[in-house]
LUMSE-482927 format. One record per atom (N, C-alpha, C): residue in one letter; x, y, z; atom name. Coordinates in nm, 2 decimals. Example, Ala and Ser with C-alpha at 12.3 -4.5 7.8 and 13.67 -1.06 7.14 Angstrom:
BEGIN
<rec><aa>A</aa><xx>1.32</xx><yy>-0.57</yy><zz>0.78</zz><at>N</at></rec>
<rec><aa>A</aa><xx>1.23</xx><yy>-0.45</yy><zz>0.78</zz><at>CA</at></rec>
<rec><aa>A</aa><xx>1.32</xx><yy>-0.33</yy><zz>0.78</zz><at>C</at></rec>
<rec><aa>S</aa><xx>1.28</xx><yy>-0.22</yy><zz>0.71</zz><at>N</at></rec>
<rec><aa>S</aa><xx>1.37</xx><yy>-0.11</yy><zz>0.71</zz><at>CA</at></rec>
<rec><aa>S</aa><xx>1.29</xx><yy>0.00</yy><zz>0.79</zz><at>C</at></rec>
REM end
This chain:
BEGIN
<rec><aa>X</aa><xx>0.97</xx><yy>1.53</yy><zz>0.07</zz><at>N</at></rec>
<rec><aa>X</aa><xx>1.01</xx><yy>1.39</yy><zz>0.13</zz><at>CA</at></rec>
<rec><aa>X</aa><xx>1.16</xx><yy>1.40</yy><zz>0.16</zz><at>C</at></rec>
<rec><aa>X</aa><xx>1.18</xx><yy>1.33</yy><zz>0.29</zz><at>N</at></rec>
<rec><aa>X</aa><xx>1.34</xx><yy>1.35</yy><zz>0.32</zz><at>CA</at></rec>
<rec><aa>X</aa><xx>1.36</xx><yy>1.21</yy><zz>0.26</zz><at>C</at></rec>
<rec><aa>X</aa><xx>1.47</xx><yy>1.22</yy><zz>0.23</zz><at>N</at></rec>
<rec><aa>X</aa><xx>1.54</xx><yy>1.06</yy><zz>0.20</zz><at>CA</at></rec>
<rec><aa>X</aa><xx>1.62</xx><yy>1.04</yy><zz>0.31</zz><at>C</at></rec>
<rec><aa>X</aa><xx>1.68</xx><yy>0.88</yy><zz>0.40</zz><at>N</at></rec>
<rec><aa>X</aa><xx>1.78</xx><yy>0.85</yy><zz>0.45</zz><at>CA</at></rec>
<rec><aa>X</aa><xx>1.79</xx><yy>0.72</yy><zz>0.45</zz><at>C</at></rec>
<rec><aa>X</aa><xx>1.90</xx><yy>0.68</yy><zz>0.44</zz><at>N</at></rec>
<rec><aa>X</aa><xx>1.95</xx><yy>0.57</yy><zz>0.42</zz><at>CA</at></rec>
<rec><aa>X</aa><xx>1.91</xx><yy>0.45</yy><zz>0.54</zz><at>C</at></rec>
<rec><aa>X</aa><xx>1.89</xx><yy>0.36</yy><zz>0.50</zz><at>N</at></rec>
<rec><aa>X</aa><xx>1.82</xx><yy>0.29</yy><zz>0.60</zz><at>CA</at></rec>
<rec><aa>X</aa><xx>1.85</xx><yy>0.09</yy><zz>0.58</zz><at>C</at></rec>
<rec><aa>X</aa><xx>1.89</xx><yy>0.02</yy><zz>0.67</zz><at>N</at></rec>
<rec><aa>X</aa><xx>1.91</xx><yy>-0.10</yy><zz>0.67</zz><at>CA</at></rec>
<rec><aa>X</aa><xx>1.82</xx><yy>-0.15</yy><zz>0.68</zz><at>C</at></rec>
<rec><aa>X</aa><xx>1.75</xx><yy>-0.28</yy><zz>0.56</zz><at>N</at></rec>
<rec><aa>X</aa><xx>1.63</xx><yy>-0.33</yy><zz>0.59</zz><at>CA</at></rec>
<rec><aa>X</aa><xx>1.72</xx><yy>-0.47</yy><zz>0.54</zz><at>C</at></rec>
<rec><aa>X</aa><xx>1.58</xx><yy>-0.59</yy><zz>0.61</zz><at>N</at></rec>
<rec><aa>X</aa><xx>1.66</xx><yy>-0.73</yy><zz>0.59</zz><at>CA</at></rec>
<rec><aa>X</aa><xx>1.49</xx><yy>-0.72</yy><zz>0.51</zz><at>C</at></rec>
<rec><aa>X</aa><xx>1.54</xx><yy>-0.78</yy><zz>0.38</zz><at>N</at></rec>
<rec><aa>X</aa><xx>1.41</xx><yy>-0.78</yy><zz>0.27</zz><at>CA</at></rec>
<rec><aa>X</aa><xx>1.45</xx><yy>-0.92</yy><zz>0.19</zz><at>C</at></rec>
<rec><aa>X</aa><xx>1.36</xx><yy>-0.95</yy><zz>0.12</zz><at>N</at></rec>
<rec><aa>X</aa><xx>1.38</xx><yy>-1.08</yy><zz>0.03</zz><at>CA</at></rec>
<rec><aa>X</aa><xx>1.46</xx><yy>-1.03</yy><zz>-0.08</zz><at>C</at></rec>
<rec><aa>X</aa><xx>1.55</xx><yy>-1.04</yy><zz>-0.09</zz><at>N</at></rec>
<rec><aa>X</aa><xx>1.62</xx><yy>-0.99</yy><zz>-0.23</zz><at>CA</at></rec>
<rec><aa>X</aa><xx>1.57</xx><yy>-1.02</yy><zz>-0.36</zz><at>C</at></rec>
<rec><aa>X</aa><xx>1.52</xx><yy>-1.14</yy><zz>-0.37</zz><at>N</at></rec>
<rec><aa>X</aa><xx>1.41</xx><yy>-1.18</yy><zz>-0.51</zz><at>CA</at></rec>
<rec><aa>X</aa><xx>1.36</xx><yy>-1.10</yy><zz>-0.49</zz><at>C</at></rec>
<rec><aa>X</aa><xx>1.28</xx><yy>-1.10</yy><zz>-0.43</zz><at>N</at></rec>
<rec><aa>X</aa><xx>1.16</xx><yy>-1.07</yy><zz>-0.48</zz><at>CA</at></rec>
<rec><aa>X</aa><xx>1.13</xx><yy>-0.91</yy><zz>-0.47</zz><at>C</at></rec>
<rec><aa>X</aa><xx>1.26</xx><yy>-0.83</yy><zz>-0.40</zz><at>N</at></rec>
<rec><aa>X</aa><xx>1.26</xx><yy>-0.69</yy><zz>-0.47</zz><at>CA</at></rec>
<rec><aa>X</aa><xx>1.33</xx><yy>-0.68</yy><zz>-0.61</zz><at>C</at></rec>
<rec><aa>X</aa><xx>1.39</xx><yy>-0.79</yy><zz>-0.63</zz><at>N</at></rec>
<rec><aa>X</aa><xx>1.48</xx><yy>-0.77</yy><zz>-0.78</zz><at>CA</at></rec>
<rec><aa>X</aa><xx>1.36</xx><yy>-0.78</yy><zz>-0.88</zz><at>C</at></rec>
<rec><aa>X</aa><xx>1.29</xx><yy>-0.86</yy><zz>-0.84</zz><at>N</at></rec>
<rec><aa>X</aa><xx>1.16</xx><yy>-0.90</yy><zz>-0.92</zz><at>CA</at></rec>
<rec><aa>X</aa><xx>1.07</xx><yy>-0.75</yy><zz>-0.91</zz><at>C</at></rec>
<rec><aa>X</aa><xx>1.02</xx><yy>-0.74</yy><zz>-0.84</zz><at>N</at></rec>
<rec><aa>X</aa><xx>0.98</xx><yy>-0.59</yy><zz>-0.87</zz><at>CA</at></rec>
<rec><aa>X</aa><xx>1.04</xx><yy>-0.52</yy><zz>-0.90</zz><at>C</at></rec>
<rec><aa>X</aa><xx>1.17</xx><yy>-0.48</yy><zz>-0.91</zz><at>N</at></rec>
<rec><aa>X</aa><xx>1.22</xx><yy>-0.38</yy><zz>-1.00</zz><at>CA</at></rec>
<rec><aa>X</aa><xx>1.25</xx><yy>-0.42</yy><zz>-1.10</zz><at>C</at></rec>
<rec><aa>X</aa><xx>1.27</xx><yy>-0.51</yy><zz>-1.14</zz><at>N</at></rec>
<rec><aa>X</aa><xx>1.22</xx><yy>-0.57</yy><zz>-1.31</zz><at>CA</at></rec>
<rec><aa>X</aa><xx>1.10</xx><yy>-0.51</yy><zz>-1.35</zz><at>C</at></rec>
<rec><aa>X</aa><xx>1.04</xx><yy>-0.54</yy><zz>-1.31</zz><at>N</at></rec>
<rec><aa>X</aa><xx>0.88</xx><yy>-0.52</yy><zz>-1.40</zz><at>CA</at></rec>
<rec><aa>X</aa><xx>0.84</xx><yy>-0.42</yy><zz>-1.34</zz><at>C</at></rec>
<rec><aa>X</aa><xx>0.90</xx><yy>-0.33</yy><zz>-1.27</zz><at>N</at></rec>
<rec><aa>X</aa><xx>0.85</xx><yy>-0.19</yy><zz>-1.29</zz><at>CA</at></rec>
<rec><aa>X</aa><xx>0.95</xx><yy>-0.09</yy><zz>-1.36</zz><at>C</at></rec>
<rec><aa>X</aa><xx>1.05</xx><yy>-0.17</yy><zz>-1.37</zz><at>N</at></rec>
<rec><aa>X</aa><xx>1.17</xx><yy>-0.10</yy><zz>-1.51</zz><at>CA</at></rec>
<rec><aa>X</aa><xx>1.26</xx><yy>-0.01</yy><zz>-1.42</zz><at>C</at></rec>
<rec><aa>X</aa><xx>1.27</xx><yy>0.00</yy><zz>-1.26</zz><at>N</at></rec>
<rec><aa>X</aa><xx>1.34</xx><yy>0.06</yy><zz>-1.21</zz><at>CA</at></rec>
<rec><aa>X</aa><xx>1.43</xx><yy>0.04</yy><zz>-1.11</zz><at>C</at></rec>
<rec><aa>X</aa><xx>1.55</xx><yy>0.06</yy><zz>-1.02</zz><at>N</at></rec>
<rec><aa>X</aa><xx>1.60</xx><yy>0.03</yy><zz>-0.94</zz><at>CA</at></rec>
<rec><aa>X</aa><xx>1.54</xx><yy>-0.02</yy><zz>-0.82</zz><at>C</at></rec>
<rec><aa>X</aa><xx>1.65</xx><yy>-0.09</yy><zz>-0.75</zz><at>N</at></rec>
<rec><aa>X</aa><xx>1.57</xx><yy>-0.17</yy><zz>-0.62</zz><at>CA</at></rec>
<rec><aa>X</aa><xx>1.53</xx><yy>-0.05</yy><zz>-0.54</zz><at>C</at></rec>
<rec><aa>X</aa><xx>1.57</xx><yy>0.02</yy><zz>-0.51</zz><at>N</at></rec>
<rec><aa>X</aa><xx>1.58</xx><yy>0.16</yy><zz>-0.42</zz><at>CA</at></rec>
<rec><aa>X</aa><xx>1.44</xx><yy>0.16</yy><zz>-0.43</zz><at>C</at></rec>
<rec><aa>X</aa><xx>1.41</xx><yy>0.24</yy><zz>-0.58</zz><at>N</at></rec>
<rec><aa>X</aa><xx>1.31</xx><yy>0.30</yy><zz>-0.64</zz><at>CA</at></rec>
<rec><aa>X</aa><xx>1.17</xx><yy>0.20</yy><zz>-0.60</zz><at>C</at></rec>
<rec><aa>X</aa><xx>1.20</xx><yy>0.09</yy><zz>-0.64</zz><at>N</at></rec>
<rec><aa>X</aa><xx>1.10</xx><yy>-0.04</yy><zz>-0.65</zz><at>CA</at></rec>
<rec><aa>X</aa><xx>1.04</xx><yy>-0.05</yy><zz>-0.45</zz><at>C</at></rec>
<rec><aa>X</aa><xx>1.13</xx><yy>-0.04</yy><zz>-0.37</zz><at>N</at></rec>
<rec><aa>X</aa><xx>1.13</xx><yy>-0.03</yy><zz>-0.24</zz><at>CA</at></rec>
<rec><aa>X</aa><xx>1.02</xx><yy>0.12</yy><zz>-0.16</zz><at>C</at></rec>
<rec><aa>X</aa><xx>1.10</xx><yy>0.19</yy><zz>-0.21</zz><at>N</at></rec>
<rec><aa>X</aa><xx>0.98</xx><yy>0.33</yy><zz>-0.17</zz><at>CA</at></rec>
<rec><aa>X</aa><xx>0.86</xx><yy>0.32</yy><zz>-0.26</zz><at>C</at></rec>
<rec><aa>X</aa><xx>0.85</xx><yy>0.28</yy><zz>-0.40</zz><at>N</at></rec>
<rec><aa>X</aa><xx>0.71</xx><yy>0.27</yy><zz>-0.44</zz><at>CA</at></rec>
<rec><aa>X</aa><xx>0.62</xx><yy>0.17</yy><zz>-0.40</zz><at>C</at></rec>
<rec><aa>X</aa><xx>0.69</xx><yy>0.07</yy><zz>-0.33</zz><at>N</at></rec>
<rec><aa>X</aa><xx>0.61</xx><yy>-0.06</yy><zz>-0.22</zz><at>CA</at></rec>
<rec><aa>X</aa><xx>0.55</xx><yy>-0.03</yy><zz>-0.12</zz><at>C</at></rec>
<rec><aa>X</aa><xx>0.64</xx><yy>0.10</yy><zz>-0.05</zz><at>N</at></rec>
<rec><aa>X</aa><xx>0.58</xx><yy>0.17</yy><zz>0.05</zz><at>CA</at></rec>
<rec><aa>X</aa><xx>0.51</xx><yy>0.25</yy><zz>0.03</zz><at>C</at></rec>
<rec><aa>X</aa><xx>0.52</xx><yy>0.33</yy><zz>-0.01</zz><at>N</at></rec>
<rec><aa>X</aa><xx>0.38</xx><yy>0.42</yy><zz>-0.10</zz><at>CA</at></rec>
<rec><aa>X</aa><xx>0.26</xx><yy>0.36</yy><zz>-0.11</zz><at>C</at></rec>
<rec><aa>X</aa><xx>0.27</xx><yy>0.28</yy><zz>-0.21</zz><at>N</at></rec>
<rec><aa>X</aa><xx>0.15</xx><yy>0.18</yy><zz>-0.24</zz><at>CA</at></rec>
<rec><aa>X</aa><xx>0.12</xx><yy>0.13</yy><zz>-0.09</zz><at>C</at></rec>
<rec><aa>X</aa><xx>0.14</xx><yy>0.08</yy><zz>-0.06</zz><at>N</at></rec>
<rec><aa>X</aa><xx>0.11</xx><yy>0.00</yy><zz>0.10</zz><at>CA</at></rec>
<rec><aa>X</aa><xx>0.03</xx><yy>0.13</yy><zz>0.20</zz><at>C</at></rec>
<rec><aa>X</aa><xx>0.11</xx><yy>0.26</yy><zz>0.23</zz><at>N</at></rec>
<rec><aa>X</aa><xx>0.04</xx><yy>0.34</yy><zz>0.25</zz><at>CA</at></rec>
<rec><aa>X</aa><xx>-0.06</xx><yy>0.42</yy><zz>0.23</zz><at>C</at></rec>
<rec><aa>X</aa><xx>-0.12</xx><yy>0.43</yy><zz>0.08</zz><at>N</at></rec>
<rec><aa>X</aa><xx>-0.25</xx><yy>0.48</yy><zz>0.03</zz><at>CA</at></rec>
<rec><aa>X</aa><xx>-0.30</xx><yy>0.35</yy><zz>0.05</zz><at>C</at></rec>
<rec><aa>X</aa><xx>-0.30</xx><yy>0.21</yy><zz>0.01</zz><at>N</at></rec>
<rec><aa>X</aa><xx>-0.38</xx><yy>0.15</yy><zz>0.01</zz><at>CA</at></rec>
<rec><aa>X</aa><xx>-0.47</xx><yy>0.17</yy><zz>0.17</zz><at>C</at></rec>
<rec><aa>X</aa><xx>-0.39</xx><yy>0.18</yy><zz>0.28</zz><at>N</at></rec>
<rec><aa>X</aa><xx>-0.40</xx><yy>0.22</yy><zz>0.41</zz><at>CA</at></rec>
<rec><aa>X</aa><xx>-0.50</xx><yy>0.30</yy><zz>0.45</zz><at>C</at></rec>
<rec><aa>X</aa><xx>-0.45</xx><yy>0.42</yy><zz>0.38</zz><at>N</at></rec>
<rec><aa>X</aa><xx>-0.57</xx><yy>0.55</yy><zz>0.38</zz><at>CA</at></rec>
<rec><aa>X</aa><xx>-0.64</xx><yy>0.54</yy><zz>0.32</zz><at>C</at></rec>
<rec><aa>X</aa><xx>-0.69</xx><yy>0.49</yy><zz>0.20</zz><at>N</at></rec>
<rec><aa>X</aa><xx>-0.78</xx><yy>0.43</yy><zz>0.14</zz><at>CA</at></rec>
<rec><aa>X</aa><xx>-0.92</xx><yy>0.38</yy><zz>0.20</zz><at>C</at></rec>
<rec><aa>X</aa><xx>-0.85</xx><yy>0.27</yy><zz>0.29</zz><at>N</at></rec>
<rec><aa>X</aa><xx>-0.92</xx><yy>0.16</yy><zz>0.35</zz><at>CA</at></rec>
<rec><aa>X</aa><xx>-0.97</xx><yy>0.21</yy><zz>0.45</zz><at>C</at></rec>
<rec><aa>X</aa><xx>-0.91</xx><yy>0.33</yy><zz>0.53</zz><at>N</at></rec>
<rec><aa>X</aa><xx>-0.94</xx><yy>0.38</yy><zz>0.61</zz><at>CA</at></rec>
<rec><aa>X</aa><xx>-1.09</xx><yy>0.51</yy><zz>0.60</zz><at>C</at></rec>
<rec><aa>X</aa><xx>-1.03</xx><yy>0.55</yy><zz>0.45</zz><at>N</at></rec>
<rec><aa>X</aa><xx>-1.15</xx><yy>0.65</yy><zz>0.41</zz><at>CA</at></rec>
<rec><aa>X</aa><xx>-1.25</xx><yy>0.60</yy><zz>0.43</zz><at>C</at></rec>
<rec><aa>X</aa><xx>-1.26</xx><yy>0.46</yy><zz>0.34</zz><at>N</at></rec>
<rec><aa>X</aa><xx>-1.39</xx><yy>0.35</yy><zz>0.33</zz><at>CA</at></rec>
<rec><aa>X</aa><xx>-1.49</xx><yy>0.33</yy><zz>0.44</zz><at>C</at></rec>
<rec><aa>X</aa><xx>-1.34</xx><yy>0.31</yy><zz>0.52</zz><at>N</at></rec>
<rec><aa>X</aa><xx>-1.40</xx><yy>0.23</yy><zz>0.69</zz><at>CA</at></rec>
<rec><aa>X</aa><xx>-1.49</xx><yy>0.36</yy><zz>0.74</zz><at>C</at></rec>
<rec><aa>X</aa><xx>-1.47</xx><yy>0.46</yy><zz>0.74</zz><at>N</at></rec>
<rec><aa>X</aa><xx>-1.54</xx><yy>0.63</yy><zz>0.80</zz><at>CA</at></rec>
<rec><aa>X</aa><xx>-1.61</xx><yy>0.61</yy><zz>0.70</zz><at>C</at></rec>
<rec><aa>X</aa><xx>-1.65</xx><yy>0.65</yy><zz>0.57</zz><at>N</at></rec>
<rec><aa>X</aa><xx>-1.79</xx><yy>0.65</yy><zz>0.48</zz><at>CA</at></rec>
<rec><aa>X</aa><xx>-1.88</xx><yy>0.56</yy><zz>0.55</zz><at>C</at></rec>
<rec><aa>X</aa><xx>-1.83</xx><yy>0.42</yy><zz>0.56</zz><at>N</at></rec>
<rec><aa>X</aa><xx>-1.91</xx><yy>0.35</yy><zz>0.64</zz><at>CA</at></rec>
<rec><aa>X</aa><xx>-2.00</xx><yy>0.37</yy><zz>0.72</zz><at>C</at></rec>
<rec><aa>X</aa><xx>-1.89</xx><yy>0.42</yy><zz>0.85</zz><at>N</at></rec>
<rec><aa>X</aa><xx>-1.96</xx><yy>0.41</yy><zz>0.95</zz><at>CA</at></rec>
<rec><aa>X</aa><xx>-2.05</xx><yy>0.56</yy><zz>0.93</zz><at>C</at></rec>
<rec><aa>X</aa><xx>-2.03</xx><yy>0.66</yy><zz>0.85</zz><at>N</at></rec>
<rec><aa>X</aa><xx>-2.11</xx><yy>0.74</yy><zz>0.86</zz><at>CA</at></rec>
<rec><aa>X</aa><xx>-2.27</xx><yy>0.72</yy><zz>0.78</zz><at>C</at></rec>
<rec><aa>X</aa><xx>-2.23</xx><yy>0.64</yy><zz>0.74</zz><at>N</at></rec>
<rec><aa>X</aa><xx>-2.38</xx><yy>0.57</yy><zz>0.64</zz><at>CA</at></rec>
<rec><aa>X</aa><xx>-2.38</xx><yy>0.63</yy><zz>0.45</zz><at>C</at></rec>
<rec><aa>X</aa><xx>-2.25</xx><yy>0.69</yy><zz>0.45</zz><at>N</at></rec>
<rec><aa>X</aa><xx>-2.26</xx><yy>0.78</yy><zz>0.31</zz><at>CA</at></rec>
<rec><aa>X</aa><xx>-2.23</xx><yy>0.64</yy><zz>0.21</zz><at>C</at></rec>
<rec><aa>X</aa><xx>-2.19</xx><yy>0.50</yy><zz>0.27</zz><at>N</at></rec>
<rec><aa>X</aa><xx>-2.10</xx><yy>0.45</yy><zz>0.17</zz><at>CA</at></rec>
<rec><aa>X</aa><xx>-2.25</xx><yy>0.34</yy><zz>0.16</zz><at>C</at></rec>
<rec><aa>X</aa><xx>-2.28</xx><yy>0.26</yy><zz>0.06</zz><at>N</at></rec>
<rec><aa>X</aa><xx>-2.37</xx><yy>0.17</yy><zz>0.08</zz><at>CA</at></rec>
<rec><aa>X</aa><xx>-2.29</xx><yy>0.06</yy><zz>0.06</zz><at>C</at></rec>
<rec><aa>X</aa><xx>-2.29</xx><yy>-0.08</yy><zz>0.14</zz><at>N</at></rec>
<rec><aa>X</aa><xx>-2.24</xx><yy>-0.21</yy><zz>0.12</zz><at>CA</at></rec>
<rec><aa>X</aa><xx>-2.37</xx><yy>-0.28</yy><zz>0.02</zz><at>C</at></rec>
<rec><aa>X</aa><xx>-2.41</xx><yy>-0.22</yy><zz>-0.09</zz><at>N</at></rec>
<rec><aa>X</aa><xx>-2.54</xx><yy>-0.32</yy><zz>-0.17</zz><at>CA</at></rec>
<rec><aa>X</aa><xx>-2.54</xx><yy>-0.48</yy><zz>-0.14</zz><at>C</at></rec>
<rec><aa>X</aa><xx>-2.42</xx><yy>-0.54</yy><zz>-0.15</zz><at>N</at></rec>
<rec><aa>X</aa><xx>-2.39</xx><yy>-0.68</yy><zz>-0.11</zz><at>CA</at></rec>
<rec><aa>X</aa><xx>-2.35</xx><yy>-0.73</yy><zz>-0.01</zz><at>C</at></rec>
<rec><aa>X</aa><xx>-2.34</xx><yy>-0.64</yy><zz>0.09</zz><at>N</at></rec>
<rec><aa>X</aa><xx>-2.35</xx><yy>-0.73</yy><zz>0.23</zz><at>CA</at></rec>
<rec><aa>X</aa><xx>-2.22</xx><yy>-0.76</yy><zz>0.25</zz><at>C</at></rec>
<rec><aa>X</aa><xx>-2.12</xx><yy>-0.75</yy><zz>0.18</zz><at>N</at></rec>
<rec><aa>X</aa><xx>-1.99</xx><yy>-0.82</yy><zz>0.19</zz><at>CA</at></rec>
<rec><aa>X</aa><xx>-1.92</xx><yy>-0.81</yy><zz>0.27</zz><at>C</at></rec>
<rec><aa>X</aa><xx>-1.92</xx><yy>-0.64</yy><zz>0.33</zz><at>N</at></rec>
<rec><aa>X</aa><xx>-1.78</xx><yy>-0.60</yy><zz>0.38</zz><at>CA</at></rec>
<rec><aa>X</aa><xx>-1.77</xx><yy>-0.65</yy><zz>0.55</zz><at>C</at></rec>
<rec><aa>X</aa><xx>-1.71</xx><yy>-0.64</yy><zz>0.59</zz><at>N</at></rec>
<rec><aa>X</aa><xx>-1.68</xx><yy>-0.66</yy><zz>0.77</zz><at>CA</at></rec>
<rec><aa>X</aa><xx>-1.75</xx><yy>-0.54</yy><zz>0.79</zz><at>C</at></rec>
<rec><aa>X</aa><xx>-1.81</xx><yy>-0.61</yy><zz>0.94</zz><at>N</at></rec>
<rec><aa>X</aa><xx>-1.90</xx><yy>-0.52</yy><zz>1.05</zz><at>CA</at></rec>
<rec><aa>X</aa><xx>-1.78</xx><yy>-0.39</yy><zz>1.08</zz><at>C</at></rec>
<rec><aa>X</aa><xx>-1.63</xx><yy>-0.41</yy><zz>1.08</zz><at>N</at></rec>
<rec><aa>X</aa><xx>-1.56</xx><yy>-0.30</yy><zz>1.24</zz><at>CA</at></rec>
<rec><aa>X</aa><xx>-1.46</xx><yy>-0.32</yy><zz>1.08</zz><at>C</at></rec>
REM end
């Protein structure tokens, strides 16, 4: 992973708040937001392909058609 320094305009609470209760710096708290945000992504995306290939079953009907 490269690191670089980067100017974001962010809520300042509410990254000081997550880096509270994740016990780490804002830095730290900021790239683990991104992370998370990005698997959840691929994730969703794995899901979305099981789907459409028929391997995944929806039992309840819930999920979106696309």
């Amino acid at each position: 992973m490269t690191m670089q320094r980067k100017n974001l305009i962010v809520d300042a609470l509410s990254v000081r708040e997550l880096a509270a209760r994740l016990k780490v710096s804002e830095s730290e708290a900021v790239r683990r937001a991104v992370s998370a945000m990005l698997t959840r992504q691929d994730s969703a995306e794995g899901m979305r392909q099981l789907r459409e290939r028929g391997t995944l079953m929806d039992a309840y009907r819930r999920a979106p058609k696309s």
